[in-house]
C-alpha positions as CSV (number, residue, x, y, z in Angstrom):
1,X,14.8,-0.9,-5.4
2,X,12.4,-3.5,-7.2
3,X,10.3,-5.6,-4.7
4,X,9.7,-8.7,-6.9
5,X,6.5,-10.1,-5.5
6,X,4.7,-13.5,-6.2
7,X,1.2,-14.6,-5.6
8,X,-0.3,-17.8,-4.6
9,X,-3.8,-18.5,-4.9
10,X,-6.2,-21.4,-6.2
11,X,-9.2,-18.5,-7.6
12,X,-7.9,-17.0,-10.9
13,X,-10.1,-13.6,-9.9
14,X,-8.1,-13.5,-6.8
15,X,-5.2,-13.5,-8.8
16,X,-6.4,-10.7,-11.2
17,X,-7.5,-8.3,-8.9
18,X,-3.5,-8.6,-6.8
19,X,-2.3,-8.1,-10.4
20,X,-4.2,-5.0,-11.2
21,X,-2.8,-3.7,-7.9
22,X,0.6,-4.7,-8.5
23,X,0.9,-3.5,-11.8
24,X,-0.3,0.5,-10.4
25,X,3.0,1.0,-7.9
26,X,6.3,1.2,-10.1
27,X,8.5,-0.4,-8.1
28,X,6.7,-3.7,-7.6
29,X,7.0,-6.4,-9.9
30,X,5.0,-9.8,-10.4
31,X,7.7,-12.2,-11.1
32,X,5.2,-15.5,-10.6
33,X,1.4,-16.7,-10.0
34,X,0.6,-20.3,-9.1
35,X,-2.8,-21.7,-8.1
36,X,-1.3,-24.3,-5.6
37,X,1.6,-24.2,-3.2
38,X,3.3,-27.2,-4.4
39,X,4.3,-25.1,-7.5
40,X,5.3,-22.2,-5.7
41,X,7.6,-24.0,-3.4
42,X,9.8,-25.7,-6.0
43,X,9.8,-21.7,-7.5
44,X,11.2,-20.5,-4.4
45,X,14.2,-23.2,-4.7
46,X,15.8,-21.4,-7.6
47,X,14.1,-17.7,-8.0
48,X,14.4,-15.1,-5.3
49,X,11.2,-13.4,-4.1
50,X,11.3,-10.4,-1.7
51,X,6.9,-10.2,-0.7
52,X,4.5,-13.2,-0.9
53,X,1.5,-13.2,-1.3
54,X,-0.4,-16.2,-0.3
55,X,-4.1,-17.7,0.2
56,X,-5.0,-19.0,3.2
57,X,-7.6,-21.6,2.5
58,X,-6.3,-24.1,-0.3
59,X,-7.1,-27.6,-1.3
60,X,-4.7,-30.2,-0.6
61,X,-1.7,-27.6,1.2
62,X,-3.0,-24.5,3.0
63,X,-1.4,-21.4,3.3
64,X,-0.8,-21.5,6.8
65,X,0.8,-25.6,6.5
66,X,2.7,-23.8,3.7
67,X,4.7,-21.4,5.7
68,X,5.7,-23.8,8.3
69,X,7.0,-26.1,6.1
70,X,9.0,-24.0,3.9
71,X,12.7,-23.3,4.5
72,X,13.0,-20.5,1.8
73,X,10.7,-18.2,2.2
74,X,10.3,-14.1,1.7
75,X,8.2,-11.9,3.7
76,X,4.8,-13.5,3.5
77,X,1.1,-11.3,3.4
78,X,-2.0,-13.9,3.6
79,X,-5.0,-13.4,1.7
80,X,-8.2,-15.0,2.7
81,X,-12.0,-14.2,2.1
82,X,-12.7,-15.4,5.9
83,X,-12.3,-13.0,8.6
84,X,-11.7,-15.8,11.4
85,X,-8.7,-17.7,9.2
86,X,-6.4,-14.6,9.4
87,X,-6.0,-14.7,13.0
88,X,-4.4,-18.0,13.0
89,X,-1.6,-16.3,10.8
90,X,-0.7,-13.7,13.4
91,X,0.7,-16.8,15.7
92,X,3.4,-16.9,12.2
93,X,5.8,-14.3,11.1
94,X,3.8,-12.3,8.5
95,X,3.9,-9.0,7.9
96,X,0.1,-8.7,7.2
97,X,-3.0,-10.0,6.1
98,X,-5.2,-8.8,3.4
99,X,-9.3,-9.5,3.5
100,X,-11.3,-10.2,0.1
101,X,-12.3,-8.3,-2.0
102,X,-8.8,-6.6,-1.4
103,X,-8.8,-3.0,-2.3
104,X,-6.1,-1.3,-3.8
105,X,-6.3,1.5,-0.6
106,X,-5.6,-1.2,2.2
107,X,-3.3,-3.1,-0.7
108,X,-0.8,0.1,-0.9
109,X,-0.9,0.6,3.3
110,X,0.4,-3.4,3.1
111,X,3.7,-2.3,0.3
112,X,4.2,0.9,2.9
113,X,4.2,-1.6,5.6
114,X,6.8,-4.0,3.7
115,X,8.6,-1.0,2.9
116,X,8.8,0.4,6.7
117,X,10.1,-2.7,8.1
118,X,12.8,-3.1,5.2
119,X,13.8,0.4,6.2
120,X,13.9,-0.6,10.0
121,X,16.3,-3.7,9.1
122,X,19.2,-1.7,7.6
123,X,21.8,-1.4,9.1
124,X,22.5,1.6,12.1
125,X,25.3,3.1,10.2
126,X,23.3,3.4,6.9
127,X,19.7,4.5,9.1
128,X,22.3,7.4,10.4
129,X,23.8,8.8,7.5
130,X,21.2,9.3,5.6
131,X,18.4,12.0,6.2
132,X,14.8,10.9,6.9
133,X,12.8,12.2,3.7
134,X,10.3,15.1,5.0
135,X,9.5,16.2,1.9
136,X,8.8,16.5,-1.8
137,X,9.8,18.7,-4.9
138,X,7.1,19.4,-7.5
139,X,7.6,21.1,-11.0
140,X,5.1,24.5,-11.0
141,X,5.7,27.3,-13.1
142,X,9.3,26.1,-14.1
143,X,10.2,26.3,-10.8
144,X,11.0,23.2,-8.5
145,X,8.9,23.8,-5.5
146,X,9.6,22.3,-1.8
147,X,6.6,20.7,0.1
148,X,7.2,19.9,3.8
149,X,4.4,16.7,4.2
150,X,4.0,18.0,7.8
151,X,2.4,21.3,5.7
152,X,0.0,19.5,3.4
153,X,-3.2,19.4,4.1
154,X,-4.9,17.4,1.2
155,X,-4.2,17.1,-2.7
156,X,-6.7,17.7,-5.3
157,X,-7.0,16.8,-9.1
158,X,-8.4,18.7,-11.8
159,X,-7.6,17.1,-15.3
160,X,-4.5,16.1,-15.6
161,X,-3.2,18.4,-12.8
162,X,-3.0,18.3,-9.2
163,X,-3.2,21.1,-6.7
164,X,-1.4,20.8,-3.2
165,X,-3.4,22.6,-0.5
166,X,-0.8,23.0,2.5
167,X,-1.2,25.2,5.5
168,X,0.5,28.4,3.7
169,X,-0.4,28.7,-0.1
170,X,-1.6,25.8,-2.8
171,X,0.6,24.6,-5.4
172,X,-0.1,23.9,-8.9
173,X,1.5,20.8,-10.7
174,X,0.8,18.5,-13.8
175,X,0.8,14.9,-13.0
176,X,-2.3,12.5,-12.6
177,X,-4.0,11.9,-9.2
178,X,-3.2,8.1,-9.5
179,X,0.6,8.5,-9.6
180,X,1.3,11.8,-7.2
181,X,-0.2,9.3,-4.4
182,X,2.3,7.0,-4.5
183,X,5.1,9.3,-4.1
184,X,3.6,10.5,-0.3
185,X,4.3,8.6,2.8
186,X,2.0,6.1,4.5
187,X,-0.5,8.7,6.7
188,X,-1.5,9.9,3.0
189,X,-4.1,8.4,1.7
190,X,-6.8,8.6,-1.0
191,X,-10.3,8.7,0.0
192,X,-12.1,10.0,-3.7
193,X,-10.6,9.5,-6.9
194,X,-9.8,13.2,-7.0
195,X,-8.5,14.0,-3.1
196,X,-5.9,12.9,-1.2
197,X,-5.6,13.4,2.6
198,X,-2.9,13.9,4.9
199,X,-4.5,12.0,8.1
200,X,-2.3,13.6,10.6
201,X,-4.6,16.5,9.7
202,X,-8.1,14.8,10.7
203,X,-10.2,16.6,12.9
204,X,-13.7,14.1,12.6
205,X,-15.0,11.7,10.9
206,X,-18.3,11.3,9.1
207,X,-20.0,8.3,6.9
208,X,-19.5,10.5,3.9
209,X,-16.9,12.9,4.8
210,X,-13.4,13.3,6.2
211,X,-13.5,17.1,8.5
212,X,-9.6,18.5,8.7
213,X,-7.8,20.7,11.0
214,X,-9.5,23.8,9.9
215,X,-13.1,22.7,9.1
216,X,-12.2,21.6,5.3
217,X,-15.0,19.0,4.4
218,X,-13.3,16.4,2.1
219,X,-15.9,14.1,0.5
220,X,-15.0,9.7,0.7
221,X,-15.9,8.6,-2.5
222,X,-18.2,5.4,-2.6
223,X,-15.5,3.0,-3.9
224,X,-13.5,4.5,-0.8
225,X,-15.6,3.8,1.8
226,X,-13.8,1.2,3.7
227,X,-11.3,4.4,3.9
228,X,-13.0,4.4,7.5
229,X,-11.9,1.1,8.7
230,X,-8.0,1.8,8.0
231,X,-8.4,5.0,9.8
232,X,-10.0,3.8,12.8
């Protein structure tokens, strides 16, 4: 399912950088951008919008005035360069709030997040009858291999291949690094741009590396770093 998304936000870089991100996960899609709430709320009138996601500090309408004052409204995730303004949107019904710069790592635990709780609101009948997803098929050596996620213990990339390390043998398939991530669940994350890490299999942590169940030393690449602060 398509989870059309709109941003609001009166810096054009903010609005970039959400854009970048949005346009990496396939089944997001930017429907609008405004630079001022007004804008936005006559869009919401007539155009459906299932995530929002809006600036705190704004001339003339703030973020936060903006959400109690608007009767149509999707899930909302606040953005805002100041620490101490996001607190105030906690007392609201948002899903989540996003500091500046926002990196595409925290960005993709927010869609997970969205994604959880729209899984959580269906109804009990269709929650029951359907299996939870434990796992994932790969294509290696023409043959479509099961992976259990509870087995994996990190994912590597060499080229324009990936290799799955799991706790019995590592498998060998061709996809890019950037994409294979976003078909894992939520405790997978990517800490260098070539390894993945299952974080139900963290033993320590250091500064410059992430230590697994088994004493495998998995290096956090520098654009990564704030990796520490989501696993904390």
């Amino acid at each position: 399912m398509i989870i059309k998304c709109m941003v609001v936000d009166d810096e054009p870089l903010a609005i970039k950088v959400l854009e970048n991100h949005i346009q990496k996960v396939p089944d997001l899609e930017l429907v609008a951008t405004f630079d001022n709430p007004i804008d936005a709320g006559h869009f919401l009138q007539s155009n459906g919008i299932d995530l929002l996601f809006l600036d705190i500090q704004m001339p003339v309408v703030t973020g936060i005035d903006f959400i109690k004052n608007t009767i149509i409204q999707p899930k909302v995730v606040l953005t805002t360069a100041y620490r101490q303004y996001a607190l105030e949107g906690y007392e609201l019904d948002i899903i989540d709030y996003l500091l500046k710069p926002i990196s595409f790592i925290r960005f993709y635990k927010t869609i997970n997040k969205y994604r959880a709780l729209q899984a959580n609101m269906l109804p009990l009948s269709n929650s029951s009858s359907e299996a939870i997803v434990d796992h994932i098929y790969v294509n290696s050596n023409k043959k479509m291999i099961r992976i259990e996620f509870a087995t994996i213990l990190f994912v590597d990339s060499i080229k324009d291949y990936v290799r799955i390390h799991t706790t019995k043998d590592i498998i060998t398939t061709k996809d890019k690094i950037s994409a294979f991530v976003l078909r894992l669940p939520n405790h997978f994350l990517r800490v260098h741009r070539s390894y993945i890490i299952n974080t139900k299999k963290i033993a320590a942590l250091t500064s410059k590396d992430v230590i697994l169940l088994g004493g495998m030393e998995i290096p956090i690449g520098n654009s990564y770093k704030d990796i520490i602060k989501l696993l904390k």
